[in-house]
N, C-alpha and C positions, 0 to 999 in steps of 0.2 A: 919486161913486158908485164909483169904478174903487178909488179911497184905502179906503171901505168892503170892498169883497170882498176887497181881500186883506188886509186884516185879519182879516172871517173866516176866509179861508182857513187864515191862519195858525191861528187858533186850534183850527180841526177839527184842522192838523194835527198840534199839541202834543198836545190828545184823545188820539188816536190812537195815537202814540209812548207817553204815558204810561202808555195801557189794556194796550198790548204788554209794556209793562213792568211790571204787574202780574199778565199772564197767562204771564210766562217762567215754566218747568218750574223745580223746584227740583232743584240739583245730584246728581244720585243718590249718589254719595258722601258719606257725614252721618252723625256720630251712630253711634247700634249699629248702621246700616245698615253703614259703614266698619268697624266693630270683628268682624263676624261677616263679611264679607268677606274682609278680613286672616288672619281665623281659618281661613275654609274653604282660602284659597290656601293656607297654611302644612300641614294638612296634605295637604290632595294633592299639593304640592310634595314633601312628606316619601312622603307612598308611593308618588309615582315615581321618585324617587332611589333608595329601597328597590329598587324594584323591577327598576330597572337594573342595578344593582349584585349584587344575587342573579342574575339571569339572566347577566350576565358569568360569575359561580362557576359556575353549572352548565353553561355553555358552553364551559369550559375543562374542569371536569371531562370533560366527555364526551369533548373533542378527548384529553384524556388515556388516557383508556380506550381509542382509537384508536390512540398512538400518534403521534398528530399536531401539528404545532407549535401550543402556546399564545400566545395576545397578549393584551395586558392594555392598555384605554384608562383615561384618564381626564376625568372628566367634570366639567365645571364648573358655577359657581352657575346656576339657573333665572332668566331675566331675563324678565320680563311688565310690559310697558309699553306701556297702551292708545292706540291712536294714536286721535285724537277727530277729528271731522270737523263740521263747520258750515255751515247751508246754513239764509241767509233770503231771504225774497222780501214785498216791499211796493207796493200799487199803489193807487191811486185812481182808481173808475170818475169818467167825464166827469158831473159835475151840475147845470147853470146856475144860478148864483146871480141872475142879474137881466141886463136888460134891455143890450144893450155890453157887458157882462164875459164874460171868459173862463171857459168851463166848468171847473170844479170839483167835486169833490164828495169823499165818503167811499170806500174800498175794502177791500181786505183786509190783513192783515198775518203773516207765518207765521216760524216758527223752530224750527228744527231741531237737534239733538245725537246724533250718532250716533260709536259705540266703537267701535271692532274692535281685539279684542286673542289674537294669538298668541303664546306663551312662546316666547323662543329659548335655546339650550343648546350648548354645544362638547362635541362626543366626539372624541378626538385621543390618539394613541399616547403611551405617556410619556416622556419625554429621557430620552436614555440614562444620564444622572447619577441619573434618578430611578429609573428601574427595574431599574438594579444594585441601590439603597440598597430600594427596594420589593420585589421581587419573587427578587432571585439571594443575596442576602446570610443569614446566619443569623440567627434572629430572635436578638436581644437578651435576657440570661439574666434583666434585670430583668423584660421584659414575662411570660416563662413566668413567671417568680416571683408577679409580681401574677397573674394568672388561678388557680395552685394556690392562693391563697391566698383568693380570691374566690368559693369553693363552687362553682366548674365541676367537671365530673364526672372525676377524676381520672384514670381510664384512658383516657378521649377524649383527654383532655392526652398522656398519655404516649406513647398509639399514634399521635396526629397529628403532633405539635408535635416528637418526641424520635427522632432516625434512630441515635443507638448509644447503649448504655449500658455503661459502664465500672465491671465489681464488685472492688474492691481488699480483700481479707480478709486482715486484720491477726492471722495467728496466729503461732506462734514460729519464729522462723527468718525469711526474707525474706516479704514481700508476695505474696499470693497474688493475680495479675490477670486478671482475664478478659473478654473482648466481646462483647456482643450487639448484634448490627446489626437493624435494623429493617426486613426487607427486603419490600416488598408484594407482588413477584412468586413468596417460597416459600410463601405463606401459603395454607392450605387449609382448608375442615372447619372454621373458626375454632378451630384448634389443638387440637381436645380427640378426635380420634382415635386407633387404636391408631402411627399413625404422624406422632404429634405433633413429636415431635424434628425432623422430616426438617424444618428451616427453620422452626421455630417458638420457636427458643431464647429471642427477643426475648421473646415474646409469653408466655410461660411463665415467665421470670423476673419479668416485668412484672406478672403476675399474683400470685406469690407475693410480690412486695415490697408490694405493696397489702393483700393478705390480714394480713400480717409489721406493717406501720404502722397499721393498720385497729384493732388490738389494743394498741395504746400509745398512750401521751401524749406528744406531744412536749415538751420539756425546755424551761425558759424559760430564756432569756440571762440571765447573772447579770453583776453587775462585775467585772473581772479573768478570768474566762473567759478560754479559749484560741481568739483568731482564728481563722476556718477562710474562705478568700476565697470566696465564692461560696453559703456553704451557707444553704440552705433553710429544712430541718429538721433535729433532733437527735433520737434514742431510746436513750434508757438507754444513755447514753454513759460509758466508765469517769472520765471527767473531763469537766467544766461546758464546754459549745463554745459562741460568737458568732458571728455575720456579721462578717465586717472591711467594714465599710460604703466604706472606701476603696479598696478594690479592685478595679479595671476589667480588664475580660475575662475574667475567670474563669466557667469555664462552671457551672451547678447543682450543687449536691451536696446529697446527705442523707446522714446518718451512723447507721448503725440500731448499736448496741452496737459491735462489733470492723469493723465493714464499713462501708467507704466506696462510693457511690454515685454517679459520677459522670457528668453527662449533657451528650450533644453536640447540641444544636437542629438542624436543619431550617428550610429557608429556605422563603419564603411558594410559589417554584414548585413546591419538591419537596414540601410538603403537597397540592396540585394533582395532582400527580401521583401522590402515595401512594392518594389516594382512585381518582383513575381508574381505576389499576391493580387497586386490591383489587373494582372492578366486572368485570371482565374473563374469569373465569371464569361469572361470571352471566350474565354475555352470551353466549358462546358453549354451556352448557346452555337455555337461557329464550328467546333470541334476544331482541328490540327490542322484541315488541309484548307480551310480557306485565313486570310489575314486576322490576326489576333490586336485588339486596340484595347487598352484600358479606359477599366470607367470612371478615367479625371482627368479633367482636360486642361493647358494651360494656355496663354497667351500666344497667338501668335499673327503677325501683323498682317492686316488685310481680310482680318474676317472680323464677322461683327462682335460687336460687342458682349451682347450675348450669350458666345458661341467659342470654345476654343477648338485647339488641334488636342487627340489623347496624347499622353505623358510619354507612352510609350506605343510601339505600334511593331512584331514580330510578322513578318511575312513566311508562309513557305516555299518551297523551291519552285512549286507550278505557279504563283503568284507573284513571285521577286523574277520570274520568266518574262512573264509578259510584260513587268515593267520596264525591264532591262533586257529586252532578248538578246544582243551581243552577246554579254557576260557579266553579269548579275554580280560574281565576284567581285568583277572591280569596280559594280556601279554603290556598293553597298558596306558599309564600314565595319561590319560583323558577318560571320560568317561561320556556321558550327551542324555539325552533324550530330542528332540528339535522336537518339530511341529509332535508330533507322530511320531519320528523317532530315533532309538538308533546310534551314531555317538560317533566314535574312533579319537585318535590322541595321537601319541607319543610314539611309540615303542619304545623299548632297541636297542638299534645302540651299538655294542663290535666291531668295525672293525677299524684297523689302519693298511691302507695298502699301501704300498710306490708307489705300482701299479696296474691296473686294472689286474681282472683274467678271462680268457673263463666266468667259471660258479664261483659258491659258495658267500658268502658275500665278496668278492672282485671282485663281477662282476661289468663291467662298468653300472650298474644300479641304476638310482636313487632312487627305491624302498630301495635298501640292503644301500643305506646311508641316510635314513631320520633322517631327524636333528630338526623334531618337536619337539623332546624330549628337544632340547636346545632350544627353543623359548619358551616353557611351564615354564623350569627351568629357566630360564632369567625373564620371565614377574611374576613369583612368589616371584622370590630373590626382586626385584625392588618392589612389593607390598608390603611386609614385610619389606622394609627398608624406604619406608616411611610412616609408618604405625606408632602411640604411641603404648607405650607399654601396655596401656591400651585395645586397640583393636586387640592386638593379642597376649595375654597372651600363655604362654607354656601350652601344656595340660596336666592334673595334676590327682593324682586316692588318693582316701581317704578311705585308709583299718580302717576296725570298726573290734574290734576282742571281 
């Protein structure tokens, strides 16, 4: 009888085992379940990286505007690896099977799978090898060259990116030279008052070279052309000019007929700085708590000619409110908590308008064309490209199943 019961025994308790193992939970990870998973992490991984990285811009900008020292982190790949946890329990209540044998019987059987997953991330200042080559060095004449060449708005380029320009006119007798410095702290009235001159030379040349190329074609490279290291563009030149493609360090040029235009870049702190500074009279008339605009304005379509949107334009939190009363965070591409103060910058601008309208986003208003948004995406692309690949890895998710 004894040989009988545990034989039963045995057998309830293979039952048993094998009903557990028909009733285990299937993997939650599976199928489009994993493919839309993958999907969602990727991008909310992407609009928090965005989102870091813009809030560093406008938090330099402002320490700029202050006068205060900048710091520049970097931030590495997003790493999300769920750590799983497992918890079973099996038992069998006591149930006599007969007469001398030991109690036996049936009980319960349970299994568990539980995740817990938080993203980890490094924020950490940059080596000093990198943030000479990132942030103090002058950008590279190729990289301005790809951007004017890429439909960016050309005077954002030139006011941002370009701190002198050098006018050389070729007429008889020696060369005729001259400098425009690109200085943020003379700049007022965005240059178009009756006291434009006082420090607005840059901005005044700059405008009429735009106006000047706005009205030509540029000249196509032909064969046998005359080398020029560095140039750009050509207009109505008295002889056929090319890029010398083999020539390094030579800084931009454009050649408009007898005049040579030569440009000196700007490093990625002193574009930080250009912007901070041209806020700095807004703040001192406006103060902190209503919207902050710089005084120099660039192109932007649908208002008159002349008339632009500011360069830059910082809201604060009671003002990026009423713009966005939803949620300001996700109407606004910047986002930074500065001196006890929450401060916006860089809205969605959807307007392409061949001309101003009464009312709607093609009003002549410079609110409905802010172009923070391409200052923020300009000084981000320019960080990441001279950045090692080291200090700004892609962000990455590490499924455990």
């Amino acid at each position: 009888m004894g040989r009988v019961a545990r034989a039963t025994a045995a057998m309830a308790l293979s039952a048993v085992v094998l009903a557990a193992c028909g009733t285990t939970p299937a993997a939650p990870f599976r199928g489009e379940g994993l493919a839309r998973q993958i999907a969602d992490d990727a991008v909310a991984f992407n609009e928090a990286y965005a989102r870091a990285v813009s809030g560093q811009l406008l938090l330099n900008v402002l320490r700029a505007r202050d006068r205060q020292p900048r710091y520049y982190l970097s931030m590495s790949g997003i790493q999300d690896a769920p750590g799983l946890r497992y918890r079973e329990n099996f038992g069998i209540s006591g149930t006599p099977l007969g007469e001398g044998a030991s109690p036996w019987g049936f009980g319960n059987f349970g299994f568990e799978r539980e995740t817990q997953s938080r993203p980890s991330y490094a924020v950490q200042p940059l080596s000093a090898e990198t943030l000479t080559r990132t942030v103090f060095q002058p950008t590279p004449s190729n990289v301005f060259e790809h951007y004017w060449q890429s439909g960016w708005s050309r005077d954002l380029l030139l006011f941002l990116m370009v701190e002198e320009i050098t006018r050389i006119d070729h007429v008889d007798g020696p060369p005729v030279v001259r400098e425009f410095i690109n200085d943020a702290t003379q700049l007022r009235d965005d240059c178009r008052g009756d006291d434009a001159l006082a420090g607005c030379a840059y901005v005044i040349e700059t405008r009429r070279f735009l106006a000047d190329i706005a009205m030509r074609a540029p000249a196509r490279e032909r064969p046998g052309a005359a080398p020029v290291c560095g140039l750009v563009e050509s207009f109505d030149t008295p002889q056929p000019l090319m890029a010398a493609r083999d020539g390094k360090g030579c800084e931009p040029r454009f050649v408009v007929g007898e005049t040579t235009f030569v440009l000196s870049l700007r490093s990625f702190d002193d574009m930080i700085f250009y912007v901070g500074e041209l806020m700095r009279p807004s703040t001192t008339e406006t103060g902190e708590e209503t919207t902050m605009e710089a005084r120099l304005t660039v192109f932007a379509a649908g208002l008159r000619s002349d008339r632009g949107v500011p360069l830059f334009r910082i809201l604060p939190a009671s003002e990026a409110s009423r713009a966005a009363p939803r949620d300001p965070h996700l109407h606004y591409a910047a986002s930074v908590n500065y001196s006890g103060r929450r401060f916006f910058a860089g809205p969605p601008v959807g307007r392409s308008c061949v001309r101003a309208s009464p009312d709607g986003v093609c009003a002549d208003d410079p609110a409905a064309g802010d172009r923070s948004s391409s200052v923020l995406s300009l000084l981000a692309e320019l960080l990441a490209l001279n950045q090692s690949p080291e200090a700004i890895r892609a962000p990455n998710r590490i499924i455990v199943d």
